[in-house]
C-alpha positions in Angstrom: 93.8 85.4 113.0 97.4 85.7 113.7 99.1 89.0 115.4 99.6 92.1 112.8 103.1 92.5 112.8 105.5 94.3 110.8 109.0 95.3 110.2 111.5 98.0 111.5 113.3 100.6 110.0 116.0 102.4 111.7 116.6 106.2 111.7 118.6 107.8 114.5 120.8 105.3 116.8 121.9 105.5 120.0 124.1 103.0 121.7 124.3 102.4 125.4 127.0 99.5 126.3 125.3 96.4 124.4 121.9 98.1 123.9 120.8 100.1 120.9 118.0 102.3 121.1 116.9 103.5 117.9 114.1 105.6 116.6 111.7 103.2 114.3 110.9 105.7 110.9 108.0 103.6 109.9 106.0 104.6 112.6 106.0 106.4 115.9 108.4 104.7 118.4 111.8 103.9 120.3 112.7 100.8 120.4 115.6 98.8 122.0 117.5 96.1 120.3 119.9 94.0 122.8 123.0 92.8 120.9 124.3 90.0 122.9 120.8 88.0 122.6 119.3 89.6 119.3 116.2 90.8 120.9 113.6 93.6 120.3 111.9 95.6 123.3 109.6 98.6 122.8 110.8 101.4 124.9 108.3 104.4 124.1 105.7 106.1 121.7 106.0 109.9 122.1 103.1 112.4 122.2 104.6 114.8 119.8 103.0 113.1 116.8 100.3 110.9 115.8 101.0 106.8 116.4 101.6 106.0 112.4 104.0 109.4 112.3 107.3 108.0 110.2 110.7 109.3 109.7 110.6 111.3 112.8 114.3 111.6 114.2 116.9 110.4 111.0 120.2 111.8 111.9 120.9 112.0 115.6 121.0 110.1 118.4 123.0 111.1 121.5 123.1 109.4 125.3 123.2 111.6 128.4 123.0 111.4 131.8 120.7 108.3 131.7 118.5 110.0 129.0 117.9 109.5 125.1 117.8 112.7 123.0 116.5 112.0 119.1 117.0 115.4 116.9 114.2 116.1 114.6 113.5 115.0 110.4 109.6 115.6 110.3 109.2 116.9 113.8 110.0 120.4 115.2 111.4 119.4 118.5 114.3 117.4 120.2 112.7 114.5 121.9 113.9 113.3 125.1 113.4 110.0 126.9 114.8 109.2 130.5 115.7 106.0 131.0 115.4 105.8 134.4 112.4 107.7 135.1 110.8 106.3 131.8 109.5 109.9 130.8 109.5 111.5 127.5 110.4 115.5 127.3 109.3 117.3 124.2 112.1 120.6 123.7 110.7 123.1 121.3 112.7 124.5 117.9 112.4 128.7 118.9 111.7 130.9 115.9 111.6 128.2 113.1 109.2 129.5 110.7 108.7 126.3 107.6 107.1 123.6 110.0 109.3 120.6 110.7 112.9 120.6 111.1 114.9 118.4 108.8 118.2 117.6 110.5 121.6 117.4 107.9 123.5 116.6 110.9 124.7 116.7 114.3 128.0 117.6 116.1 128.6 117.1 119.7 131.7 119.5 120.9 132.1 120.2 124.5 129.2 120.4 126.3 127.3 121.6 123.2 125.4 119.6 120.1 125.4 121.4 117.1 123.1 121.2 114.7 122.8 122.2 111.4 119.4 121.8 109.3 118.8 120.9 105.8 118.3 124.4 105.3 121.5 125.4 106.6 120.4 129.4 105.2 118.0 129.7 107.8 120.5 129.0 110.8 122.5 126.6 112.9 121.1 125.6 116.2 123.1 124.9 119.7 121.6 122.5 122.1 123.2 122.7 125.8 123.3 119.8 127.4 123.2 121.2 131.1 120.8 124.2 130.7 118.6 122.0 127.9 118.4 125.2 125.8 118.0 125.4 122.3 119.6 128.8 120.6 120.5 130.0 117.5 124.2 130.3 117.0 124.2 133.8 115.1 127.6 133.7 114.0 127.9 130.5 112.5 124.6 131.6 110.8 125.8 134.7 109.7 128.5 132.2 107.6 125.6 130.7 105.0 124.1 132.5 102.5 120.0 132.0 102.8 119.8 129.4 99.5 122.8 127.3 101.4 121.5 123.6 101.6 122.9 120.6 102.9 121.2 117.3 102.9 122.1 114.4 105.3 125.7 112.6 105.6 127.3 115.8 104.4 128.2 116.8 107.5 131.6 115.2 108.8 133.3 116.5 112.2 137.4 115.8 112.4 137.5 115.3 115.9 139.4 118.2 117.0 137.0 121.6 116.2 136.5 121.9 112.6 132.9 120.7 110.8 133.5 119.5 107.0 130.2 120.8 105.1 129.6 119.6 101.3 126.9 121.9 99.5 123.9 119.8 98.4 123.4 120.0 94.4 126.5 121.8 94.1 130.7 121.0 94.4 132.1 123.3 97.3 133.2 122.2 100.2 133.8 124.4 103.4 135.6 123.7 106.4 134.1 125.5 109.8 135.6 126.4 112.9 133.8 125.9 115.9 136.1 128.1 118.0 136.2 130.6 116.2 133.1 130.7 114.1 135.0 131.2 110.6 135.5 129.4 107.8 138.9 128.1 107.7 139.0 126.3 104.3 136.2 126.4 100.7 137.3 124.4 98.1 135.3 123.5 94.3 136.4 120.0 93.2 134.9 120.5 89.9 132.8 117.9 88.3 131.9 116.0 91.9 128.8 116.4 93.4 128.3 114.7 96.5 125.9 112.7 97.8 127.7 111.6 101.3 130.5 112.2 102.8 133.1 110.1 105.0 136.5 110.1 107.0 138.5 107.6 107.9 140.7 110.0 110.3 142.9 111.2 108.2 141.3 111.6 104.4 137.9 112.5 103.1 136.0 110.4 101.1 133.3 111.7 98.9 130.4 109.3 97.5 129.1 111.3 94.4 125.6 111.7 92.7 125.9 110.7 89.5 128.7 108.4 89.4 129.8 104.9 90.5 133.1 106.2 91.4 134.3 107.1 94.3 136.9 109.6 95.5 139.7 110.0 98.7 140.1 113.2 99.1 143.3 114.7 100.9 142.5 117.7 101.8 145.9 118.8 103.6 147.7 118.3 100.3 145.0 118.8 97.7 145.2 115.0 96.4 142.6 113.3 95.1 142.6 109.5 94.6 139.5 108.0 92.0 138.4 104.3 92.9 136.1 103.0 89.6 133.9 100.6 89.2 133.8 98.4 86.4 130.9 96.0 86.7 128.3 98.1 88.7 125.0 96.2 89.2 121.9 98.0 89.5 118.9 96.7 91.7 116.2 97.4 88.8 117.1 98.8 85.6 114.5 102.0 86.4 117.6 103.1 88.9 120.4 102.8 86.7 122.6 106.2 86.5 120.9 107.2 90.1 122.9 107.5 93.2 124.7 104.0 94.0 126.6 104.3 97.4 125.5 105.1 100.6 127.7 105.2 103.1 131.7 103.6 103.8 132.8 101.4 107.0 136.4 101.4 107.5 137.5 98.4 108.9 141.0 96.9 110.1 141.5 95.1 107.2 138.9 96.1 104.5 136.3 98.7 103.5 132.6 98.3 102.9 130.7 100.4 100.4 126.9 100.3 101.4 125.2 100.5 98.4 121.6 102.6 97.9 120.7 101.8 94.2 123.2 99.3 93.7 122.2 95.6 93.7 124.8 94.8 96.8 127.0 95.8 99.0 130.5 96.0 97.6 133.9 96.1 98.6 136.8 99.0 97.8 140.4 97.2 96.6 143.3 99.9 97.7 145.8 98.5 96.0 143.8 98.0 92.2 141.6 101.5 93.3 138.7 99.7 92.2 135.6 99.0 94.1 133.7 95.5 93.5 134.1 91.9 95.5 130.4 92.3 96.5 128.6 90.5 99.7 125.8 88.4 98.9 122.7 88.8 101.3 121.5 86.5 103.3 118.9 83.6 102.1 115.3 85.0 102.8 116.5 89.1 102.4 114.5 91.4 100.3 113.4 94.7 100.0 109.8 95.6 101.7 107.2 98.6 102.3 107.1 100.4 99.4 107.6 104.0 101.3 111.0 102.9 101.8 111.8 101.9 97.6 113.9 105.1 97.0 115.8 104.8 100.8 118.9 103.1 100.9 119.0 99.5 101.8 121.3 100.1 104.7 122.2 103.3 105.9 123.1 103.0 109.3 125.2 100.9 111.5 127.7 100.0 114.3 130.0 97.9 115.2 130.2 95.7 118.4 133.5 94.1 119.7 134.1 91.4 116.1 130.7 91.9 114.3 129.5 94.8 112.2 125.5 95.5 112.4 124.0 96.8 109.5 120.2 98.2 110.5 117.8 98.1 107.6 115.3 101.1 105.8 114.7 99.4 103.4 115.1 96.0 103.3 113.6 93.7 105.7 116.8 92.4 107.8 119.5 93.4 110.4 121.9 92.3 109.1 125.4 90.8 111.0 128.4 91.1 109.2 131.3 89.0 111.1 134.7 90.7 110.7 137.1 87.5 110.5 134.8 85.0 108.9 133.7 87.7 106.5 130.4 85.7 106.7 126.8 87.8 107.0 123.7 87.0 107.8 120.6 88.8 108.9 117.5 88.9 111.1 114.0 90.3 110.2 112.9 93.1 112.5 109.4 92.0 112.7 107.7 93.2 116.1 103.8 92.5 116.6 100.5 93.6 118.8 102.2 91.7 121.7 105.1 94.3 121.8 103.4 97.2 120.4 100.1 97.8 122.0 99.0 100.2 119.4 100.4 98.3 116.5 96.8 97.7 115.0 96.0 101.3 115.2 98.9 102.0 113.0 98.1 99.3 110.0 94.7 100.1 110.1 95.4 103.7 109.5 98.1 103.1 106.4 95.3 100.5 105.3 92.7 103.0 104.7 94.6 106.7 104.9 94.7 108.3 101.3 98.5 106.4 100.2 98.1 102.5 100.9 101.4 102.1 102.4 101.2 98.1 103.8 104.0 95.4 103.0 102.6 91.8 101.6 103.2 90.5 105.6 102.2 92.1 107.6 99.5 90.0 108.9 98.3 86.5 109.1 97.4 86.9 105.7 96.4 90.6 103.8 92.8 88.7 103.5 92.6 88.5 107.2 93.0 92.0 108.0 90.8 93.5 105.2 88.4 91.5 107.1 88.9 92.9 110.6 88.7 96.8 109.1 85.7 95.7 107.1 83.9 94.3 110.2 84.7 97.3 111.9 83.2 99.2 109.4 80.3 97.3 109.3 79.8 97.5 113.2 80.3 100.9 113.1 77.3 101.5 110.3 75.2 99.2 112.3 75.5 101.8 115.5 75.2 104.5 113.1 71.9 102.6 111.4 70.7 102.1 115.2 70.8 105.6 116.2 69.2 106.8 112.7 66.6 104.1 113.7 66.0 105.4 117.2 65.2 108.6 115.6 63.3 107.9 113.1 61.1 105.5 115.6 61.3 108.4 118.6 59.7 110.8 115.5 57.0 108.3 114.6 56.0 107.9 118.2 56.0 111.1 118.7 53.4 112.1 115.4 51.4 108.9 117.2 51.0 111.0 120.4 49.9 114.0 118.8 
């Protein structure tokens, strides 16, 4: 039988000169992907979950002082890994009372990451990079009321000490003060609800829920600029009307829309305020695992000296997209038993847990590893048989002796 293998998918990134560590959301696990050669090295499994845990760290990756630190989706801790001393360190959430902590996002300022949870009524969090203390920041708490929610890619930092924060399921928009703890700027743009937010340095751009437009906001003067859509292609009919864009990379020259329910990634024309041109993937690209159908094809990426790396949820590439050519292409993130040791322990358990979460290859064949869980089965009744046997045999002796 060949290796069980299976593919990637990338939550929180952290790059380190031409290395990108990420945190695999399929499973429990770091991994390292090296940009100049294309290669995939496991770096860590931590101890705060079980092996198959997914979706552990989403929105936050930071480098520091040769160390890793992944902020927490379905976990309730910062996770920590040294790189030079290739240890984990597991830093509790104090007083958070629902469980896990889903992170919205992350700001680093000064020596401080700040971090504001989905939940954003229940408190926002300061991490200290030199004392490695997490506290509540109980003024900048005091500023949301308790059924304030924010979900992920809301969160936009200018650079200078204000944090941007768009109101999940609603159209207000506040701007925070770090320094001074107070909200500087609120502002209702009617009719827009947003699904992500981006900047570009100078404007706001908001990607909304239920429409294939998209809108620059200038919040200085108050403008708003509406780029349409005219042809927008859905990947299946069943998502047509749902949330089409993702994310926006601003490049020298053009800017890429990353689509989530649309059928590709598309293309916004400044001049003609439209949005379309879209990039064909790659020969051999399609979507996989179906805990991943609702996720957005691409959602995270970064850009290295003339390419721009697009890391996959859920489709089943990396792909490259090359800034002067305007050529892309793609690589499957498939790692196997021989990089993961505990890779079979993981299939086996979404093979037989109560949701059957397995993509058509990850195996030699599907056939093949129904097999090898089968035969452990039957090995397993067979010592359970013997050791009913030895007692039934032990008790029969026993009458005989009497």
């Amino acid at each position: 039988m060949k290796d069980v293998k299976t593919h990637l998918k990338v939550g929180s990134i952290c790059q380190i000169e031409n290395r990108i560590y990420f945190f695999n959301i399929a499973f429990n696990g770091i991994f390292c992907l090296d940009i100049e050669d294309m290669t995939i090295h496991f770096v860590h499994k931590f101890s705060i979950r079980e092996s198959n845990a997914g979706r552990l760290s989403l929105n936050g990756g930071v480098a520091y002082n040769n160390a890793i630190y992944f902020f927490p989706n379905d976990a309730n801790a910062i996770m920590k890994y040294d790189l030079i001393k290739k240890q984990e360190q597991i830093i509790p959430f104090p007083d958070y009372d629902t469980g896990f902590v889903n992170i919205s996002g992350i700001v680093k300022w000064k020596n401080d990451i700040y971090i504001f949870p989905h939940e954003l009524g229940k408190g926002v969090y300061v991490f200290n990079l030199h004392s490695q203390q997490i506290k509540k920041d109980k003024e900048l708490s005091s500023l949301f009321e308790p059924d304030f929610f924010c979900s992920g890619n809301l969160i936009i930092y200018d650079n200078k000490d204000c944090v941007l924060i768009g109101r999940y399921g609603g159209s207000t928009f506040i701007n925070v003060n770090l320094d001074t703890k107070q909200i500087v700027f609120s502002k209702t743009l009617e009719g827009i609800k947003p699904f992500s937010m981006c900047f570009d340095g100078n404007h706001y751009w908001i990607l909304p829920v239920e429409s294939t437009n998209i809108y620059e906001w200038d919040m200085e003067n108050d403008t708003l600029q509406v780029y349409t859509n005219e042809s927008a292609e859905w990947r299946d009919r069943k998502y047509a009307g749902q949330i089409p864009y993702v994310k926006l990379i601003f490049l020298e020259d053009e800017i890429l829309v990353l689509n989530l329910f649309l059928k590709n990634i598309l293309r916004i024309d400044k001049n003609r305020k439209t949005i379309g041109n879209p990039i064909e993937y790659p020969k051999g690209f399609r979507l996989v695992d179906n805990r991943f159908l609702g996720w957005p094809v691409h959602a995270k990426y970064s850009i290295y000296k003339d390419k721009v790396l697009l890391y996959p949820q859920a489709g089943n590439m990396l792909l490259v997209y090359d800034k002067s050519t305007k050529h892309i292409f793609g690589w499957e993130l498939l790692v196997s038993e021989k990089e993961v040791f505990y890779l079979y322990e993981v299939m086996k358990e979404n093979l037989t847990g109560k949701e059957t979460c397995i993509e058509s290859d990850d195996f030699g064949t599907l056939d093949d590893f129904i097999n090898i869980v089968e035969e452990d089965d039957r090995k397993s009744r067979i010592r359970e048989n013997k050791g009913i046997g030895h007692v039934v045999w032990n008790s029969l002796k026993a009458d005989k002796s009497e």
